[in-house]
C-alpha positions as CSV (number, residue, x, y, z in Angstrom):
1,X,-44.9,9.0,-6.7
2,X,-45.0,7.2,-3.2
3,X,-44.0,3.3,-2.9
4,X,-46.6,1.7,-0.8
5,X,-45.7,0.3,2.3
6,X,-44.5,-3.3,2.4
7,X,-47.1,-6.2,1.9
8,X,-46.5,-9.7,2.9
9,X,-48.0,-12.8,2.0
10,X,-47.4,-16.8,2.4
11,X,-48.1,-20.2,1.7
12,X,-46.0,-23.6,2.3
13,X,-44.9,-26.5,0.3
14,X,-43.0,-28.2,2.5
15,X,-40.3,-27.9,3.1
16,X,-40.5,-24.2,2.0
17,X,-41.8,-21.2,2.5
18,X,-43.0,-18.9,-0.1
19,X,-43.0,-15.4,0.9
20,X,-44.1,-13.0,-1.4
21,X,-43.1,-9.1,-0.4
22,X,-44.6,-6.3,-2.2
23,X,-44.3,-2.0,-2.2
24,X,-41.1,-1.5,0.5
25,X,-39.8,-3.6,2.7
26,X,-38.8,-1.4,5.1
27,X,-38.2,-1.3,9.0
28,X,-41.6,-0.7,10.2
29,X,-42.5,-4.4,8.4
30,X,-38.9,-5.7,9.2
31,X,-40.0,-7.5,12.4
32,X,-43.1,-8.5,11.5
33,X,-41.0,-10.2,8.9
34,X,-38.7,-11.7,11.2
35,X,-41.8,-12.9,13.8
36,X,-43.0,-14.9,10.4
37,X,-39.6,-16.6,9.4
38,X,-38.9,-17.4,12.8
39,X,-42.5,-18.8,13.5
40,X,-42.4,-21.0,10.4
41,X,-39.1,-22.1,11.1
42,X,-39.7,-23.7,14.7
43,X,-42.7,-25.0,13.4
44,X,-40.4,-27.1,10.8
45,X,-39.7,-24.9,7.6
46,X,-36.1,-25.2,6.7
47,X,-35.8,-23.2,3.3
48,X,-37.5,-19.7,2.6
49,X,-38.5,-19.0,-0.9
50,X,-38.6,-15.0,-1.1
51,X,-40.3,-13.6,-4.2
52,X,-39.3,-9.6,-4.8
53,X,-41.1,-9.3,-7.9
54,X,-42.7,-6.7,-6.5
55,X,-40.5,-5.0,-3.9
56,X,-39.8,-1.8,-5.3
57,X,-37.6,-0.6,-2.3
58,X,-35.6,-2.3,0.7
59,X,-33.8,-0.5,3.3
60,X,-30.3,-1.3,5.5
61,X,-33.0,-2.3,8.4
62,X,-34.9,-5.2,6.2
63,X,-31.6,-6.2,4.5
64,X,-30.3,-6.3,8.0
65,X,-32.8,-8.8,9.2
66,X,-32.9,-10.6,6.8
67,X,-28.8,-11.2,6.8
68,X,-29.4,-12.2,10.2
69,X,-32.0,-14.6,10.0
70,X,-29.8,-16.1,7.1
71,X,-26.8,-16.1,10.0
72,X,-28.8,-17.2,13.2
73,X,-30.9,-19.9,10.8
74,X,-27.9,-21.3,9.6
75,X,-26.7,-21.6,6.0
76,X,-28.0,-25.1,4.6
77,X,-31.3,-26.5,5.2
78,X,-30.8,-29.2,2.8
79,X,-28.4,-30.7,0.2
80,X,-25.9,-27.7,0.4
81,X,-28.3,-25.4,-0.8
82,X,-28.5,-22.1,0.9
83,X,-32.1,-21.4,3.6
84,X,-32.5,-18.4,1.7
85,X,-33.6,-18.0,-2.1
86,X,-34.5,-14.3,-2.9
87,X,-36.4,-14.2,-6.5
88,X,-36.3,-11.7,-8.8
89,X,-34.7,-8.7,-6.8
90,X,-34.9,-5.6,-8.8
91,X,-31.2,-3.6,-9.8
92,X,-31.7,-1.5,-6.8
93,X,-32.5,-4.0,-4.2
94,X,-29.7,-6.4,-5.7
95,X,-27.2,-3.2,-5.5
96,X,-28.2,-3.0,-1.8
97,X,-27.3,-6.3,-0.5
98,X,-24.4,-6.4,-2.5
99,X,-23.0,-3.4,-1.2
100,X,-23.9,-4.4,2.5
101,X,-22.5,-7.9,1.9
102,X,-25.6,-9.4,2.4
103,X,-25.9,-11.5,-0.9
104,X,-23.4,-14.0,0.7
105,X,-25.4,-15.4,2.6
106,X,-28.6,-15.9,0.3
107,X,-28.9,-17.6,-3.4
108,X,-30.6,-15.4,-5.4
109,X,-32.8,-16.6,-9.2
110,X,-34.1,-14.2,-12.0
111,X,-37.1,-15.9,-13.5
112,X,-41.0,-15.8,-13.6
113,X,-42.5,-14.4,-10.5
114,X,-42.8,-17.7,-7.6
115,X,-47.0,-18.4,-7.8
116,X,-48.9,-20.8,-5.8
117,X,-50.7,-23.9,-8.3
118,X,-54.0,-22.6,-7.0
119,X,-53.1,-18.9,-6.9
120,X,-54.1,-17.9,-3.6
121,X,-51.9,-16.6,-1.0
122,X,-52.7,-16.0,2.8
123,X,-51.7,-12.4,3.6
124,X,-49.8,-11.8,6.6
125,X,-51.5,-9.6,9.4
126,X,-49.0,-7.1,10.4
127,X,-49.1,-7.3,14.2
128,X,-46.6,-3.9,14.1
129,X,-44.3,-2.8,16.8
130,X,-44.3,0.1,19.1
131,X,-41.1,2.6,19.0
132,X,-39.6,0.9,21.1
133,X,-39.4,-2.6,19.4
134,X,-38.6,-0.5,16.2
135,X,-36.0,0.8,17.1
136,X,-34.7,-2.5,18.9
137,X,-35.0,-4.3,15.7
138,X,-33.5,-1.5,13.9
139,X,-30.4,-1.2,15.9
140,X,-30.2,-4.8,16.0
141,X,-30.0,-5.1,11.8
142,X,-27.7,-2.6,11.7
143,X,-24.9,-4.0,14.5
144,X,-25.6,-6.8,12.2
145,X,-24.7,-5.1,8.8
146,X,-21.7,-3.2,10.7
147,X,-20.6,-7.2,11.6
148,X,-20.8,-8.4,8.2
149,X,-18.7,-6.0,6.3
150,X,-15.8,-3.5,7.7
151,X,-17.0,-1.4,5.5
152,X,-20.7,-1.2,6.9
153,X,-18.9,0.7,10.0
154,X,-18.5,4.0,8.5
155,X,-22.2,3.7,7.0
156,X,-23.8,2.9,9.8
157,X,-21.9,4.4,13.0
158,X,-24.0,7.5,13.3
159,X,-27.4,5.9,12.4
160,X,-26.5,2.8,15.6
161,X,-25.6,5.7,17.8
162,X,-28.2,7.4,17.4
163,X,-30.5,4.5,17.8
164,X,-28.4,3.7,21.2
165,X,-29.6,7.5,22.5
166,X,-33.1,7.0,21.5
167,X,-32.7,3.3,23.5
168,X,-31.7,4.6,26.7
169,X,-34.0,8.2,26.4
């Protein structure tokens, strides 16, 4: 059975966010997701609501990206509370971030799935990169997960070299 590629969708309540991911969050949707938070966050969104209900998969690059939005964002939009709540993560995705040291910098709730009053969502065109960007934003996440835990550095030396070669080729 294949896992669909990665949906995402949004609405705001300010002042969050509410992104809902679906299928796999993976690197070819990683920097569309990044474009989003970014964009809602210079447009006045402090605090990003992230429902994983239905995110079967993520991979090092989207757990990278998010780890450094959670980093270059800053830690605490409000009140102490962390700018990143991650809902409902399933044991594999949870396992992931642990392991890459990632759930440090996000709170994270197990609870009913994060719904608009009205229901409706606006899905978020994904604008897509071309290999070049990809592999930009993948390199990036992963200097980023190598940063965040020495033990990142064994993982993810061969994969940030390689992604260096295909850089400069």
């Amino acid at each position: 059975m294949s896992v669909p590629g990665c949906t995402l969708s949004v609405w705001i309540q300010p002042p969050t966010a509410f992104i809902k991911l679906g299928g796999r969050a993976a690197a070819e949707s990683a920097r569309d997701f990044k474009a989003l938070v970014n964009r809602l966050y210079t447009e006045g969104t402090p605090s990003f609501c992230i429902d994983l209900s239905n995110c079967l998969l993520m991979d090092s690059t989207f757990s990278g990206v998010v780890a450094g939005l959670a980093q270059s964002l800053g830690p605490e939009p409000v009140g102490g509370c962390k700018r990143f709540t991650l809902v409902n993560p399933n044991a594999r995705v949870r396992d992931l971030l642990d392991n890459l040291g990632v759930l440090d910098l996000v709170h994270t709730l197990e609870g009913k799935p994060v719904v608009r009053p009205d229901g409706t969502t606006e899905e978020v065109i994904r604008v897509g990169a071309d290999r070049k960007e990809m592999t930009a934003c993948c390199l990036e996440a992963h200097r980023l997960l190598m940063a965040l835990k020495p033990e990142n550095q064994a993982k993810f030396q061969e994969v940030t070299r390689m992604l260096e070669a295909q850089l400069t080729a």
